[in-house]
Residue frames as a rotation matrix with the C-alpha (Angstrom) as fourth column:
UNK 1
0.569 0.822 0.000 0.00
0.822 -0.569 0.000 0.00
0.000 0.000 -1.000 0.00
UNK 2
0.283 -0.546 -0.788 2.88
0.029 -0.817 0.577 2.61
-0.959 -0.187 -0.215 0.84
UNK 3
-0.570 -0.811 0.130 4.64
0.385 -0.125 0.914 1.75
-0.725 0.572 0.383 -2.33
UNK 4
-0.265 0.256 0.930 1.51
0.895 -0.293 0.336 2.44
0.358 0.921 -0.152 -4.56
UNK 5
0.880 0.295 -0.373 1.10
0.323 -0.946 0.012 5.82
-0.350 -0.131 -0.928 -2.53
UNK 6
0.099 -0.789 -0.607 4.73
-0.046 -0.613 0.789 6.56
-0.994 -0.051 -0.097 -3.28
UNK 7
-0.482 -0.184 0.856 4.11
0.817 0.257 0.516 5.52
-0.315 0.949 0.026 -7.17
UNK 8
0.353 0.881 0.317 0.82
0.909 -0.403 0.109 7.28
0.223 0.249 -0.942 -7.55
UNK 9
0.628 -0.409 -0.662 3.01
0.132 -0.782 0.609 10.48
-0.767 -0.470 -0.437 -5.77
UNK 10
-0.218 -0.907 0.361 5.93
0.527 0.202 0.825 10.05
-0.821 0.370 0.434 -8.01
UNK 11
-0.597 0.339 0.727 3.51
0.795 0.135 0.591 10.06
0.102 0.931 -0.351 -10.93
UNK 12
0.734 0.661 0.156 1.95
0.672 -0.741 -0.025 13.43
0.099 0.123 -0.987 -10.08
UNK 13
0.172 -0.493 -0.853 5.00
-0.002 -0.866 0.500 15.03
-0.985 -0.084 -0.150 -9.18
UNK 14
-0.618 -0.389 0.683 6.29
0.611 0.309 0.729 13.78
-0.495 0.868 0.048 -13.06
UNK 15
0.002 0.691 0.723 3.24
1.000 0.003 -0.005 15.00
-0.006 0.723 -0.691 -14.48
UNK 16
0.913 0.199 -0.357 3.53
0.320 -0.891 0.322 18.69
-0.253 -0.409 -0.877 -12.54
UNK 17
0.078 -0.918 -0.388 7.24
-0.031 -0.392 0.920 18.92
-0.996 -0.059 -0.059 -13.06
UNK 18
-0.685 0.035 0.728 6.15
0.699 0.314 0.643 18.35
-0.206 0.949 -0.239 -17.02
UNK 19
0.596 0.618 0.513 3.74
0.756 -0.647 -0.098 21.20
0.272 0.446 -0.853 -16.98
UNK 20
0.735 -0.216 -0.643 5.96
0.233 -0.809 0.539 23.54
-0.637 -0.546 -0.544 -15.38
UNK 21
-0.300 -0.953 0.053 7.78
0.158 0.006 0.987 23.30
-0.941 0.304 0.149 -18.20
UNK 22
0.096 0.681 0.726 4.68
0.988 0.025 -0.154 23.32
-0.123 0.732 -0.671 -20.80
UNK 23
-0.736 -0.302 -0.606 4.97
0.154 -0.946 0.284 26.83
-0.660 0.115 0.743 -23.22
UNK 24
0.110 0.984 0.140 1.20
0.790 -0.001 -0.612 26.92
-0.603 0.178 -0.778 -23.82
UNK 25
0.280 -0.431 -0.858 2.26
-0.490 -0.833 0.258 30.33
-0.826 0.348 -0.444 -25.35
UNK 26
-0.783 -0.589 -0.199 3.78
-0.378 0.196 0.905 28.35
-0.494 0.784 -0.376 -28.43
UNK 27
-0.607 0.654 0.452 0.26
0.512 0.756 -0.408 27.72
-0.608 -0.017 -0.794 -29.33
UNK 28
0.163 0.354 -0.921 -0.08
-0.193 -0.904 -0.382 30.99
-0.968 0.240 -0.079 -30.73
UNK 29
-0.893 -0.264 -0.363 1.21
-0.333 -0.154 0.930 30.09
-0.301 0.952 0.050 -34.02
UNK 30
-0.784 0.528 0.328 -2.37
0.578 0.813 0.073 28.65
-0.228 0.246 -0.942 -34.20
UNK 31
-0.829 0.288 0.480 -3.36
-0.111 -0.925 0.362 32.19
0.549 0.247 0.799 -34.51
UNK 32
-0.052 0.721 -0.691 -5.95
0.881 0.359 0.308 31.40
0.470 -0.593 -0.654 -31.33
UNK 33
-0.111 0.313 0.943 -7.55
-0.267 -0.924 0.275 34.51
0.957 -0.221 0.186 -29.54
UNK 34
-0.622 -0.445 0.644 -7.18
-0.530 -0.367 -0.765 35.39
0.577 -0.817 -0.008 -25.67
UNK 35
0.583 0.623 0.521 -10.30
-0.808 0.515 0.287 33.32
-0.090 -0.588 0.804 -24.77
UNK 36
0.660 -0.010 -0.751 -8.71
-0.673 0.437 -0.597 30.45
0.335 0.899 0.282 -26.39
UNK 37
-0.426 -0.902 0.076 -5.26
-0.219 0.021 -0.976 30.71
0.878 -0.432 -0.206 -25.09
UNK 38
-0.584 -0.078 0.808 -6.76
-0.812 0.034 -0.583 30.88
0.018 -0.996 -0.083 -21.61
UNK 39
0.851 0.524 0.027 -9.16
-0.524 0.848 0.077 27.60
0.017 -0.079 0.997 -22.26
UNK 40
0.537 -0.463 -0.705 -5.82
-0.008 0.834 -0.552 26.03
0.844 0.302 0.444 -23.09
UNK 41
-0.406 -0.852 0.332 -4.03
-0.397 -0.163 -0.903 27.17
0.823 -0.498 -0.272 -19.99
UNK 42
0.056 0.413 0.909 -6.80
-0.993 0.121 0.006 25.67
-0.108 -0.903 0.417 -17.98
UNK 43
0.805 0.336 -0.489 -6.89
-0.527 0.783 -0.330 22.88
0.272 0.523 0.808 -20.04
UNK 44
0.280 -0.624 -0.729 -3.06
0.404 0.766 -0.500 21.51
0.871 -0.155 0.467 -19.19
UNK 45
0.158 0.047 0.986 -3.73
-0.927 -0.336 0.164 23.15
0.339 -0.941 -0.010 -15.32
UNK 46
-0.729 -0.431 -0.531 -2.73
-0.317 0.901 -0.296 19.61
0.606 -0.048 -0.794 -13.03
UNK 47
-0.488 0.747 0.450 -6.23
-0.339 0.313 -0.887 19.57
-0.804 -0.586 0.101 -11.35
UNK 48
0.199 0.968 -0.153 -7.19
-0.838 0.087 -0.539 19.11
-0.508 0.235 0.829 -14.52
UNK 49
-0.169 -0.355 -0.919 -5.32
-0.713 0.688 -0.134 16.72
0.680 0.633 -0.370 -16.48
UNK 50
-0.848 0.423 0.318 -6.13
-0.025 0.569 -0.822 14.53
-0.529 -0.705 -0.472 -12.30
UNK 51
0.321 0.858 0.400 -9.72
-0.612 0.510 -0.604 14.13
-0.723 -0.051 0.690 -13.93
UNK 52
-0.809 -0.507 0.296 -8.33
-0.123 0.638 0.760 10.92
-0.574 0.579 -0.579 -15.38
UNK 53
-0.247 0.764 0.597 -12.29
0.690 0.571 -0.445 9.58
-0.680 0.302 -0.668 -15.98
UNK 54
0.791 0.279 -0.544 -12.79
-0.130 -0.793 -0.596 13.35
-0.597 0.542 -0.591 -18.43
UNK 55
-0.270 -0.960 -0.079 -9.58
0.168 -0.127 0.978 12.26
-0.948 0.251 0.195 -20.72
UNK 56
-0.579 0.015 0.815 -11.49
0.804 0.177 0.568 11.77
-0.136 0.984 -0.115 -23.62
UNK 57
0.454 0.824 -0.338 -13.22
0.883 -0.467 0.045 14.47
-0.121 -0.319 -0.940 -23.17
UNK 58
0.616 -0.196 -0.763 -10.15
0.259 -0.865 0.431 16.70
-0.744 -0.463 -0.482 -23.13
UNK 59
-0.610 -0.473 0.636 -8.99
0.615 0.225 0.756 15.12
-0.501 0.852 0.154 -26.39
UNK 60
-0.112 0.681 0.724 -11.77
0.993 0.050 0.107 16.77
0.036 0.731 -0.681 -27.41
UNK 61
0.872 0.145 -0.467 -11.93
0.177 -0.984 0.025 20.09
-0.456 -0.104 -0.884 -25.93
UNK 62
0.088 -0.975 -0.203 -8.14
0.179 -0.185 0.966 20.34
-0.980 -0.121 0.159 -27.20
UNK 63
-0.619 -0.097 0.779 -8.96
0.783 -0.001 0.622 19.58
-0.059 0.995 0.076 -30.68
UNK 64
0.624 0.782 0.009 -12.33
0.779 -0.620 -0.092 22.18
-0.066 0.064 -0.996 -30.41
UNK 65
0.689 -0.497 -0.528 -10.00
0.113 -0.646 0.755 24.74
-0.716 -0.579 -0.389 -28.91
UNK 66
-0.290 -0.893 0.345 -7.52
0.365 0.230 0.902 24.36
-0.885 0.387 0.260 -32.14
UNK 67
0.382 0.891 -0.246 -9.99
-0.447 -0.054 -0.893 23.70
-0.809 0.451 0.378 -34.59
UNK 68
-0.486 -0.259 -0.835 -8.93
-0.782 0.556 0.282 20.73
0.391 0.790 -0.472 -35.60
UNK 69
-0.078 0.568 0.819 -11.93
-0.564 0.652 -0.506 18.55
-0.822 -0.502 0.270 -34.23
UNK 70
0.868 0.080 -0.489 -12.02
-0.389 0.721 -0.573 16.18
0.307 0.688 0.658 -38.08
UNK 71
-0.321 -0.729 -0.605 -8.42
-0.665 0.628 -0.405 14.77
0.675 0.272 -0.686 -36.59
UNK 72
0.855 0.486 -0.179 -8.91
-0.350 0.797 0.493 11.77
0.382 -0.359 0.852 -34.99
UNK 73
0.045 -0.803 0.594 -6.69
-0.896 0.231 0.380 9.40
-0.443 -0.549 -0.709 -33.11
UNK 74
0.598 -0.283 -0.750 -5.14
-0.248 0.824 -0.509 6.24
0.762 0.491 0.422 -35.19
UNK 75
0.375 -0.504 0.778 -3.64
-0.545 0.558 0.625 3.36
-0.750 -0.659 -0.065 -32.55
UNK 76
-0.449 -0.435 -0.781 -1.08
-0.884 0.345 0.316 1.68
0.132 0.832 -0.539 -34.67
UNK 77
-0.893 -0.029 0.449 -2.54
-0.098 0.987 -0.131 -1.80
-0.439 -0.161 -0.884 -32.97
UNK 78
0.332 0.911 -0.246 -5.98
-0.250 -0.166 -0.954 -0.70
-0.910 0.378 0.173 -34.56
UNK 79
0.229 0.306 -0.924 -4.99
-0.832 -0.432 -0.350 -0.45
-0.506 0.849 0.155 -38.04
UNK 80
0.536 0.105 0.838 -5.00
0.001 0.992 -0.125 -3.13
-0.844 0.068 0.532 -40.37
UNK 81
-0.222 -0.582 -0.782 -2.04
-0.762 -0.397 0.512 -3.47
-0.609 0.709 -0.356 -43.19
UNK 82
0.867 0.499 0.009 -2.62
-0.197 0.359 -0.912 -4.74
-0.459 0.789 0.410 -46.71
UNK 83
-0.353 -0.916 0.190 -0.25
0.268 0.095 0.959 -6.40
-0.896 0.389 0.212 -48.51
UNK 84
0.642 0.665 -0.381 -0.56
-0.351 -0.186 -0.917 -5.48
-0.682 0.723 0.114 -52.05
């Protein structure tokens, strides 16, 4: 039990010591506007990325927030190759 509290710790400091380092700001080249920008700074905030059970959910706001909501996600183990 201690060790998964000290994992499950570990694995939030990792995740915080990885946003403090996020330059949300380099999002601008997406030519987004000030509402925007600040949806995205809440968006990679570490209370929120903690709502594990809302991930897909934030795939989505992320793409909205871009406008690029037609990309999808491709799992290479999903995809079937053809030989031709």
């Amino acid at each position: 039990m201690m060790t998964e509290m000290v994992l499950q710790r570990s694995g939030i400091d990792q995740v915080q010591a990885m946003l403090r380092h996020l330059d949300v700001e380099a999002f601008e080249l997406f030519e987004l506007g000030a509402v925007e920008m600040e949806q995205l700074r809440h968006l990679f905030e570490a209370e929120t990325i903690g709502q594990l059970e809302r991930r897909h959910a934030m795939v989505e706001d992320f793409k909205s927030i871009l406008g690029i909501e037609e990309m999808s996600w491709v799992r290479a183990d999903r995809l079937e190759w053809f030989d031709s």
